[in-house]
BAZALO-553825 format. One record per residue (C-alpha): residue number from 0; residue in three letters; y negated, x, z. Coordinates in Angstrom, 3 decimals. Layout:
BEGIN
<NUM ala <Y X Z>>,
...
//
This chain:
BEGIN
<0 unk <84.402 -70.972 14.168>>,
<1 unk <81.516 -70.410 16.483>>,
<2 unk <77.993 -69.793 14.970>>,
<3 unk <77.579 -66.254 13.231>>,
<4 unk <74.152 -66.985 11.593>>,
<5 unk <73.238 -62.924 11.793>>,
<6 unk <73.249 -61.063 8.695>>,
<7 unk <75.312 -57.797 9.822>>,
<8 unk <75.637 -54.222 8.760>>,
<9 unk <76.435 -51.141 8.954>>,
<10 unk <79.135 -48.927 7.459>>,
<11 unk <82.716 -50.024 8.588>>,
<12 unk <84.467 -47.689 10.699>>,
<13 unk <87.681 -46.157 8.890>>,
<14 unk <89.137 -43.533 11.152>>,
<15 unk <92.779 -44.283 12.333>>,
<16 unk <93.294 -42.554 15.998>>,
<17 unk <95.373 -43.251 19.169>>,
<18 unk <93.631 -44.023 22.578>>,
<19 unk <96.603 -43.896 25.188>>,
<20 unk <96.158 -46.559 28.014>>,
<21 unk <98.685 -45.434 31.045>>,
<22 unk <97.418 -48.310 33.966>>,
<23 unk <98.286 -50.726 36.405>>,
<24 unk <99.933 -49.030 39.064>>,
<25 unk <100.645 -50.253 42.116>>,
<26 unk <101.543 -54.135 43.274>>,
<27 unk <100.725 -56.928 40.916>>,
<28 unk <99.839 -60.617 40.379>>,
<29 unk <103.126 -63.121 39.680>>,
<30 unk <102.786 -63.231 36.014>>,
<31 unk <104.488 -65.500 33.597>>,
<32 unk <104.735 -65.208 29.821>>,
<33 unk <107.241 -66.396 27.089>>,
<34 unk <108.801 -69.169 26.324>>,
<35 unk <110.488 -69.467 30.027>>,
<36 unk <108.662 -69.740 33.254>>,
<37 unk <108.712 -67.038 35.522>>,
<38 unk <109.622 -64.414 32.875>>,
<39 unk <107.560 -61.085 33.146>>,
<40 unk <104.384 -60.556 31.331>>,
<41 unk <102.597 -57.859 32.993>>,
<42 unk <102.917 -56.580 36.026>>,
<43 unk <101.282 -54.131 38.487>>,
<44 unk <104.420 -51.497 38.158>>,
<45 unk <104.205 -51.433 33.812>>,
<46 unk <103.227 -48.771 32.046>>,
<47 unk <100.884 -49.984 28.979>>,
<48 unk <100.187 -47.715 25.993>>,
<49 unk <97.515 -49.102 23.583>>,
<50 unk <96.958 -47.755 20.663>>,
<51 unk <93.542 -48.203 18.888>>,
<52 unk <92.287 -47.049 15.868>>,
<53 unk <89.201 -45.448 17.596>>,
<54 unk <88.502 -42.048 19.578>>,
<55 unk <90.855 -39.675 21.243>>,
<56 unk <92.130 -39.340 24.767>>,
<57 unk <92.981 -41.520 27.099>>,
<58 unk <91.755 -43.597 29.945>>,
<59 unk <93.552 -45.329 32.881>>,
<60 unk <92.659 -48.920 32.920>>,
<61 unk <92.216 -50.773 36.511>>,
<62 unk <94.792 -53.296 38.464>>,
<63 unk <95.360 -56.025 38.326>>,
<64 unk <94.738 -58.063 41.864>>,
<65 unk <97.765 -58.078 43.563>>,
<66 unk <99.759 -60.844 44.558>>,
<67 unk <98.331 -61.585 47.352>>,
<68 unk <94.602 -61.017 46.948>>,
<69 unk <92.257 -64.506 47.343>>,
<70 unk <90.120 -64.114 44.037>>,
<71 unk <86.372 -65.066 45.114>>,
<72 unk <84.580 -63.900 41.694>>,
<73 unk <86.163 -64.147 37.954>>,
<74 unk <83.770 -63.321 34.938>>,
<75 unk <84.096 -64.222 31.187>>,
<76 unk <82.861 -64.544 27.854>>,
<77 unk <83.595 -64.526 24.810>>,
<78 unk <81.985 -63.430 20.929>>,
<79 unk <81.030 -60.183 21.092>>,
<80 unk <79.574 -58.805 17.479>>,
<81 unk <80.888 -55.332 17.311>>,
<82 unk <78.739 -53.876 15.064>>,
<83 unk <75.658 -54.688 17.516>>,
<84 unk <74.732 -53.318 20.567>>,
<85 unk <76.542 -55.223 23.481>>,
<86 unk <73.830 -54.160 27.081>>,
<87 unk <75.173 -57.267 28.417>>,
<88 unk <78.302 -55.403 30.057>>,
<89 unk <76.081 -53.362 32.585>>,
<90 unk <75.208 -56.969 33.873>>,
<91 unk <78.622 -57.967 33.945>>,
<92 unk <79.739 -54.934 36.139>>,
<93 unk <76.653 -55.401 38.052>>,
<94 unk <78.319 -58.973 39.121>>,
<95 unk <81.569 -57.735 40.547>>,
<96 unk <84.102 -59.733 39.165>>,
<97 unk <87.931 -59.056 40.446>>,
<98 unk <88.945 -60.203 36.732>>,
<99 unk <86.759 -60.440 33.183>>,
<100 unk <88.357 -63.058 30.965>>,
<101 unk <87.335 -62.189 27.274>>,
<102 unk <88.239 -65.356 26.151>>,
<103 unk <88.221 -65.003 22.289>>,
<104 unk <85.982 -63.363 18.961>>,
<105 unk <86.696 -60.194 20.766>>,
<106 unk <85.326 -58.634 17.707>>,
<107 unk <84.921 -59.653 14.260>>,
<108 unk <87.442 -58.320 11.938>>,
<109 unk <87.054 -60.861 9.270>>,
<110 unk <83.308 -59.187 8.870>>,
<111 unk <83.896 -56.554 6.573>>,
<112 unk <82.696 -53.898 4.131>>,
<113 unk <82.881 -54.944 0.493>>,
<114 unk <80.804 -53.616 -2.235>>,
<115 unk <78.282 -52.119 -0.293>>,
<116 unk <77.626 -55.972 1.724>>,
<117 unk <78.940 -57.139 4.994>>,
<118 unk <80.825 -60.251 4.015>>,
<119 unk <83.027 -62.596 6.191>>,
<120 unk <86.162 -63.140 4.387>>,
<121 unk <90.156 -63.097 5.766>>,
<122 unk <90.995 -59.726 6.054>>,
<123 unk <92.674 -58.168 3.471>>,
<124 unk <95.184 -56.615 5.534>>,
<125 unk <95.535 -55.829 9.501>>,
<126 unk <93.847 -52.204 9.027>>,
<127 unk <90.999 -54.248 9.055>>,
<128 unk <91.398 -56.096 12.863>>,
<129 unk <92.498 -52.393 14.018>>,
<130 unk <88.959 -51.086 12.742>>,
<131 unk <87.572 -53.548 14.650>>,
<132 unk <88.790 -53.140 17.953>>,
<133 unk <88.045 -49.258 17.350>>,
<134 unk <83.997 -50.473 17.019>>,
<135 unk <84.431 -52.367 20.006>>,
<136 unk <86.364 -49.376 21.869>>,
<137 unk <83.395 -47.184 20.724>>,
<138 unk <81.237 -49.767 22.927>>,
<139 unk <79.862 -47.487 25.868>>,
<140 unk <79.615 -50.908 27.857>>,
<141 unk <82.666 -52.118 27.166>>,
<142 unk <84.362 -48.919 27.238>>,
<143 unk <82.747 -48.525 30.965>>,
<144 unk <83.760 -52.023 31.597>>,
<145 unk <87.520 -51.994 30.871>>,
<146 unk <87.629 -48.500 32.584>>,
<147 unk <87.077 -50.411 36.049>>,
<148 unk <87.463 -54.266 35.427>>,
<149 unk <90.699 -55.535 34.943>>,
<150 unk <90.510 -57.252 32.188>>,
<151 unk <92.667 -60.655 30.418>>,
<152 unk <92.141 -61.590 26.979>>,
<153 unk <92.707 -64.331 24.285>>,
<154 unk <92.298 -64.182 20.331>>,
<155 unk <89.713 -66.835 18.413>>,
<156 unk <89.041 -66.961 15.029>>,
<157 unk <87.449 -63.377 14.600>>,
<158 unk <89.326 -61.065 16.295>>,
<159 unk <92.857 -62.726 15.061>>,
<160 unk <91.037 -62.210 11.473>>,
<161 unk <89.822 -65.205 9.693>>,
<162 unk <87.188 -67.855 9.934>>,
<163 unk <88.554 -71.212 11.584>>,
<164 unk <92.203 -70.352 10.630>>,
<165 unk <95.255 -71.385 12.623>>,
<166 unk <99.070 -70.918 11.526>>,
<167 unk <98.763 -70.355 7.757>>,
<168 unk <97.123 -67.122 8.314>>,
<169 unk <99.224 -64.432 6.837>>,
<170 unk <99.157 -61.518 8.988>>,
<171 unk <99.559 -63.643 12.026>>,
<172 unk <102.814 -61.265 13.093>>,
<173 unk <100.485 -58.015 12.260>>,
<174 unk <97.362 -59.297 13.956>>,
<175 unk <99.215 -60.392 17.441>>,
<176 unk <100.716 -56.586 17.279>>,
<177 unk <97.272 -55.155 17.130>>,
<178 unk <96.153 -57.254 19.862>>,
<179 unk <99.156 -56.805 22.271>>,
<180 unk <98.628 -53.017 21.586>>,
<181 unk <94.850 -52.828 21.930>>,
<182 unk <94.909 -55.005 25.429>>,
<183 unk <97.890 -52.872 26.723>>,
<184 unk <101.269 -55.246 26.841>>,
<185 unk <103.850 -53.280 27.435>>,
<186 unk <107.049 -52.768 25.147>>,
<187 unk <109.341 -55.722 27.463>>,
<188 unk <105.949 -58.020 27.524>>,
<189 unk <107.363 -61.195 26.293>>,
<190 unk <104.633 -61.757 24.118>>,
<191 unk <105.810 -58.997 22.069>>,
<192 unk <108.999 -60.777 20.865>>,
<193 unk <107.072 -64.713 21.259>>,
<194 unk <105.413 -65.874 18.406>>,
<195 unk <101.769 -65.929 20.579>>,
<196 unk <99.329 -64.385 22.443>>,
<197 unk <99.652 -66.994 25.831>>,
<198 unk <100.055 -65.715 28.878>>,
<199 unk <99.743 -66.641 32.635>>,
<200 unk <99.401 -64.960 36.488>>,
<201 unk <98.939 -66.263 39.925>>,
<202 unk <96.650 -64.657 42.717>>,
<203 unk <96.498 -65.615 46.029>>,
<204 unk <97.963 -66.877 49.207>>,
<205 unk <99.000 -70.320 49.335>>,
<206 unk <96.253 -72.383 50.263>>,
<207 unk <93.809 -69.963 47.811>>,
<208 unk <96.065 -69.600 45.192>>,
<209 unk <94.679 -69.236 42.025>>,
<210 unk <96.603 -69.541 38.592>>,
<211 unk <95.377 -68.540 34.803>>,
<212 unk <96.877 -70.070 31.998>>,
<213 unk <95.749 -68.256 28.861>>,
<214 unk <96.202 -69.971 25.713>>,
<215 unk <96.718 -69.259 22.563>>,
<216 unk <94.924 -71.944 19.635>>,
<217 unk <95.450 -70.083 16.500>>,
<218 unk <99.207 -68.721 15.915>>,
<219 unk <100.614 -72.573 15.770>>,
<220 unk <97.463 -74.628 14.948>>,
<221 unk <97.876 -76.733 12.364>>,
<222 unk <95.137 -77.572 9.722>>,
<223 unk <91.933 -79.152 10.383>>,
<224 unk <90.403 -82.335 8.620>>,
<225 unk <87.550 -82.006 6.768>>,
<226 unk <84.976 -84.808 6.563>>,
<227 unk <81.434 -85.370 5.511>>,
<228 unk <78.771 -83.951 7.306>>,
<229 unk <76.871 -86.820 8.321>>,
<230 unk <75.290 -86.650 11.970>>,
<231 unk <77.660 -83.902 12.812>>,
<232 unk <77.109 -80.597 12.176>>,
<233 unk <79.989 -78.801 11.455>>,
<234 unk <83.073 -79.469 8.930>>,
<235 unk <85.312 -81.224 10.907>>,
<236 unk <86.480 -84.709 11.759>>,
<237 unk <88.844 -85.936 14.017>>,
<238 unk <92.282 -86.439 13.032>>,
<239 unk <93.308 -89.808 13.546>>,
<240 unk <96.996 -90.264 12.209>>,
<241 unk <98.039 -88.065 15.563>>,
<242 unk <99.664 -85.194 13.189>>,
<243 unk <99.738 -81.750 13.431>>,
<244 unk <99.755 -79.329 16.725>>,
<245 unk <97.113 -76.951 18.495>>,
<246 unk <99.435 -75.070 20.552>>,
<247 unk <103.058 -75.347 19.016>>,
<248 unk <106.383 -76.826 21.069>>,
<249 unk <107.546 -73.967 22.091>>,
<250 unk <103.394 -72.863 23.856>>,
<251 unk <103.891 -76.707 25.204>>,
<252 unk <106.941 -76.796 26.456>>,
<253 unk <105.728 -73.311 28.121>>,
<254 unk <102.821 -74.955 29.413>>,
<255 unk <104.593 -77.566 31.003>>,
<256 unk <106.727 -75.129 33.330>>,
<257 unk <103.301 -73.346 33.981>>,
<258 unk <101.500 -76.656 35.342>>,
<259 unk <104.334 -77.070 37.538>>,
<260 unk <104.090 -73.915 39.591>>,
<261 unk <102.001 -74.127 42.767>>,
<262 unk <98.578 -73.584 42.861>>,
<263 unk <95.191 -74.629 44.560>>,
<264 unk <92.626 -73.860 41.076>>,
<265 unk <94.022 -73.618 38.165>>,
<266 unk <91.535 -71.678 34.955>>,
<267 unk <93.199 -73.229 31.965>>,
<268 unk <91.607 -70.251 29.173>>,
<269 unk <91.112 -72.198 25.798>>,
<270 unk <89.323 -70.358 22.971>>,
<271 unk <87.765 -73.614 21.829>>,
<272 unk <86.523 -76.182 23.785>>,
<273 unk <88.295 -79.074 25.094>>,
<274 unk <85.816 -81.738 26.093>>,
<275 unk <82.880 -81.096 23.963>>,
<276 unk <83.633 -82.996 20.302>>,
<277 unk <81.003 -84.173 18.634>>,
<278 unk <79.472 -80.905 16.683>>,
<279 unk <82.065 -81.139 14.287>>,
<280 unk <83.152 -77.420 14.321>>,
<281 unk <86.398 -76.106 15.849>>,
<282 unk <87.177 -78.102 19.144>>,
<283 unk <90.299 -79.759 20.945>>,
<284 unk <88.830 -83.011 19.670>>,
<285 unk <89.507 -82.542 15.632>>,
<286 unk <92.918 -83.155 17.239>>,
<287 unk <92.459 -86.025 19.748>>,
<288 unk <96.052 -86.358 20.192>>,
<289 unk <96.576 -83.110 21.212>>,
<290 unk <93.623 -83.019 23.537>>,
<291 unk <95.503 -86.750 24.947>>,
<292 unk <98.957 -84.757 25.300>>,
<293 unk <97.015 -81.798 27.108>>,
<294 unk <95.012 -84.412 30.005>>,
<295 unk <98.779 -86.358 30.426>>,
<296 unk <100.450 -83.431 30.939>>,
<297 unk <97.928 -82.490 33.246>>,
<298 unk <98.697 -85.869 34.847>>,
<299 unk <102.574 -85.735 34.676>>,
<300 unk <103.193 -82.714 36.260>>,
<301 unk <100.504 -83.464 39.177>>,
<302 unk <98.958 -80.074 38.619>>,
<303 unk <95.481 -79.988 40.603>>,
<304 unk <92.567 -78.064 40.410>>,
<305 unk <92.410 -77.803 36.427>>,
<306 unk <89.027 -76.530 35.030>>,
<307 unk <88.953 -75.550 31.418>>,
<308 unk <86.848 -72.054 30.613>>,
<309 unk <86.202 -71.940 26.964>>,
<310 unk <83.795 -69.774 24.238>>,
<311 unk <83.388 -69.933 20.333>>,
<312 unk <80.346 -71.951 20.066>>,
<313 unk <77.879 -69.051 20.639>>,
<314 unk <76.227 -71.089 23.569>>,
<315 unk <76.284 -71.674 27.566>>,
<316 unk <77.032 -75.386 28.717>>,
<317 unk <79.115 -77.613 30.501>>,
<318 unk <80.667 -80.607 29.974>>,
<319 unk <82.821 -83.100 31.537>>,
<320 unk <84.905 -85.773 30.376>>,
<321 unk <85.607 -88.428 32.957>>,
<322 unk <87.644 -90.766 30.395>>,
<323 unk <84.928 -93.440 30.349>>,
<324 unk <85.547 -93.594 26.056>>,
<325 unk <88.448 -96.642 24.922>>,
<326 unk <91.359 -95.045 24.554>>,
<327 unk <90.562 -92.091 26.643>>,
<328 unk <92.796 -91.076 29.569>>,
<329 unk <92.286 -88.506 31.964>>,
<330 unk <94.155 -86.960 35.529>>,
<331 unk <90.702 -86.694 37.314>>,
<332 unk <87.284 -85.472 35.642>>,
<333 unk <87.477 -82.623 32.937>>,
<334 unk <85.368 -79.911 33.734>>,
<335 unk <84.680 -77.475 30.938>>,
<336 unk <82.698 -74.167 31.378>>,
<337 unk <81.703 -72.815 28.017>>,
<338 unk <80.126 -68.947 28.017>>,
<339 unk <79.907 -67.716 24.073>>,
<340 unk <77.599 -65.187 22.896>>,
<341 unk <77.892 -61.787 24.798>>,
<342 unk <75.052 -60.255 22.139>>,
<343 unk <73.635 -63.436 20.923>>,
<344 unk <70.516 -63.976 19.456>>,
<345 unk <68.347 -66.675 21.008>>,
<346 unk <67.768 -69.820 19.124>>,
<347 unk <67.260 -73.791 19.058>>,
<348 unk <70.857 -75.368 19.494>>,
<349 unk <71.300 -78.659 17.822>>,
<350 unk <74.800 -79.499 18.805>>,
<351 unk <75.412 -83.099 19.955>>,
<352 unk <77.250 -83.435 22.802>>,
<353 unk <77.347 -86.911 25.035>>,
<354 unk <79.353 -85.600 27.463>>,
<355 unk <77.163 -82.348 28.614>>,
<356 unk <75.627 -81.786 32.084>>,
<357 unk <72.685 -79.497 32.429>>,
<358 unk <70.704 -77.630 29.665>>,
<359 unk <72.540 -76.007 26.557>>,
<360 unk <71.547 -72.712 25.378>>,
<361 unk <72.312 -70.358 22.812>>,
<362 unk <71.162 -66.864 23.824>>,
<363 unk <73.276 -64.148 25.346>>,
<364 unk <75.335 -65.365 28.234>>,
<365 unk <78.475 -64.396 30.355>>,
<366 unk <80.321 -66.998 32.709>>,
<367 unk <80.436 -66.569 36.204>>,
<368 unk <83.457 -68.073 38.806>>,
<369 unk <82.934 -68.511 42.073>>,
<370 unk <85.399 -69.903 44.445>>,
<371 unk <84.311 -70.295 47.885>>,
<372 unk <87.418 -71.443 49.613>>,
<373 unk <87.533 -73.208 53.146>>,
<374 unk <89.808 -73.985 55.545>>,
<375 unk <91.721 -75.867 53.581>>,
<376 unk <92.042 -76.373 49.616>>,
<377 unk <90.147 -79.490 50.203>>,
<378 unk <87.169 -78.533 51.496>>,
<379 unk <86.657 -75.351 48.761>>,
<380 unk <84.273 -75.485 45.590>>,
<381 unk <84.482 -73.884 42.334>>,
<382 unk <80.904 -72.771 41.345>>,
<383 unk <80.373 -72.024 37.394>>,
<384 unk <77.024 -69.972 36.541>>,
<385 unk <76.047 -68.876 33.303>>,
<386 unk <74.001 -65.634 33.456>>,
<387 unk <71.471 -64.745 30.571>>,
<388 unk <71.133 -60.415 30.005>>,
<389 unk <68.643 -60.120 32.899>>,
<390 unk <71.158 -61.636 35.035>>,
<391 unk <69.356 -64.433 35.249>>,
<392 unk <71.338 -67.810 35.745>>,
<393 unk <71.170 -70.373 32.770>>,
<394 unk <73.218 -72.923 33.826>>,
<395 unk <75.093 -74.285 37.095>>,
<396 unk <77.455 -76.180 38.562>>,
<397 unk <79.933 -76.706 41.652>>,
<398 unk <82.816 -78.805 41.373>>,
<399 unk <84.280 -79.648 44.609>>,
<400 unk <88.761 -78.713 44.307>>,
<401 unk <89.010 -81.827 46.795>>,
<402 unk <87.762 -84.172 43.228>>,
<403 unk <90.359 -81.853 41.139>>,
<404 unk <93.094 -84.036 42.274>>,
<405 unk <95.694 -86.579 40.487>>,
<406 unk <95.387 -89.703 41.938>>,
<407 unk <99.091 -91.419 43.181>>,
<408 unk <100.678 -93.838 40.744>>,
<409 unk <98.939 -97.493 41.419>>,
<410 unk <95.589 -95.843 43.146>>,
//
């Protein structure tokens, strides 16, 4: 869900026009999409045509990193109101990142025009997520951004157009169109013939190779439980009879092959968060047996250097679950870097959350990577700062890759 407490307005845009994306030239990262590991999902030598329903012309969007290039600085966010100013992508540029992950509420579809009132409702059909993406296209920031960041993107709630809703939402199929057209997959992407927006790429020599594993935690997600709202804020209460999915079999079974490629750091992209589950809104811990299948498979496959980067709360923090609940298992301590709210507001935030390191705040914020790699994979840190719209830094942490590690059977 995230927190939207803003009253909006503002007449919705109607237009319907084509912006023409021709990019990515040139030598690209080892990309993976689709059911099957190792398929194509885009590459440095596609051609990408995205159509938007917003302006005219066309603009040439930036590579990709190639194969071979160590990534030192990543940037992200996610929640970005598009029908309010958004300064905070000046800062953003300002920073230098070789990749901006926009990491879900993209815009806000499901905030629309009806009788004369701003109103956040399912969209009534998927004209509605196209006029969104043509607000956030008319974004000068953004506009200036994705003209010379390269730029990887997830869905949440918002932007795949309705509040909280997983795979009963009807124009799923219509929505994942808009997106793979607005973010510029090309025609033999194989997320245009999966049923999902996940994705995946590698950058880097071995020894500073750096994989990110975008999912997807709307097309498949099953129904959340409702409970009372006693000391937690939000709806939502865990599910405890270890039904329903987050990502769907065929997104697992995807994952799976993914975790098993080589890499130093891994940036698992989650629109929700994974560790942080008390707050009772949308998290991976409404399903605790999904978030259990995610840190064993984690553990199975012996990938190391997992950090989780996730948005939709409208708040900077971080959290870390070191599996010190009953029941709880974990690989090695689960870092989770949470940057939500690219135009937010500031106010008081009251979510609980046991497992947090550092302050909390909600107040505009973009997430920071910095990997500062040594001689070895060992001896290199991950460094997670979240930056307010001075630029100034809200939060921190370094994580050192050496502690990112499963630990041999019996140890």
């Amino acid at each position: 869900m995230g927190v939207f407490g803003r009253r909006m307005g503002g007449q919705a845009a109607r237009a319907w026009a084509v912006v023409m994306l021709a990019v990515m030239t040139g030598a690209g990262p080892v990309t993976e999409g689709g059911p099957q590991a190792g398929s194509v999902g885009r590459s440095g030598e596609e051609r990408r045509e995205a159509s938007t329903p917003a302006g005219a012309g066309s603009v040439k969007l930036p590579t990709l990193p190639g194969a071979e290039t160590t990534l030192e600085v990543i940037g992200f966010g996610s929640c970005a109101r598009d029908r309010e100013p958004q300064p905070i992508w000046e800062r953003i540029m300002a920073a230098k990142p070789q990749v901006f992950l926009f990491i879900g509420d993209n815009q806000y579809a499901d905030f629309w025009e009806k009788d004369g009132k701003i109103v956040m409702q399912r969209v009534p059909g998927v004209e509605y997520i196209h006029a969104a993406y043509a607000r956030l296209a008319a974004q000068s920031g953004f506009a200036q951004m994705r003209s010379t960041v390269p730029i990887l993107a997830t869905w949440d709630d918002h932007d795949y157009g309705d509040n909280d809703a997983g795979k009963e939402f009807p124009f799923k199929a219509e929505s994942q169109r808009a997106f793979l057209d607005f973010w510029g997959f090309g025609p033999d992407a194989p997320q245009r013939t999966q049923e999902g927006v996940y994705q995946a790429y590698r950058f880097g020599p071995e020894g500073r190779r750096v994989q990110i594993i975008i999912l997807d935690t709307r097309y498949h997600r099953d129904a959340l439980t409702r409970g009372p709202r006693t000391s937690r804020p939000g709806p939502y209460v865990p599910n405890t009879d270890g039904v329903g999915t987050m990502l769907g079999e065929a997104q697992w079974a995807w994952l799976e092959a993914q975790l098993r490629q080589p890499a130093d750091v891994r940036l698992v992209v989650t629109s929700i968060q994974v560790v942080a589950d008390e707050h009772g809104h949308e998290t991976w811990g409404n399903l605790p047996h999904e978030r259990q299948r995610l840190y064993d498979l984690i553990g199975s496959t012996g990938a190391s250097g997992v950090v989780f980067l996730s948005g939709d709360r409208h708040l900077a923090e971080i959290s870390v679950d070191r599996g010190l609940e009953a029941g709880r298992r974990v690989p090695y301590p689960m870092w989770d870097f949470t940057s939500s709210g690219l135009n937010e507001r500031a106010r008081e935030v009251k979510d609980p959350n046991s497992k947090r390191i550092g302050p909390v705040l909600r107040q505009t914020n973009y997430g920071r990577l910095r990997l500062r790699w040594g001689a070895t994979p060992e001896s290199s840190e991950v460094e997670f700062t979240a930056h307010g719209d001075a630029g100034q830094v809200l939060t921190r942490q370094t994580v050192f890759v050496s502690d990112l590690r499963v630990k041999p059977a019996g140890r």
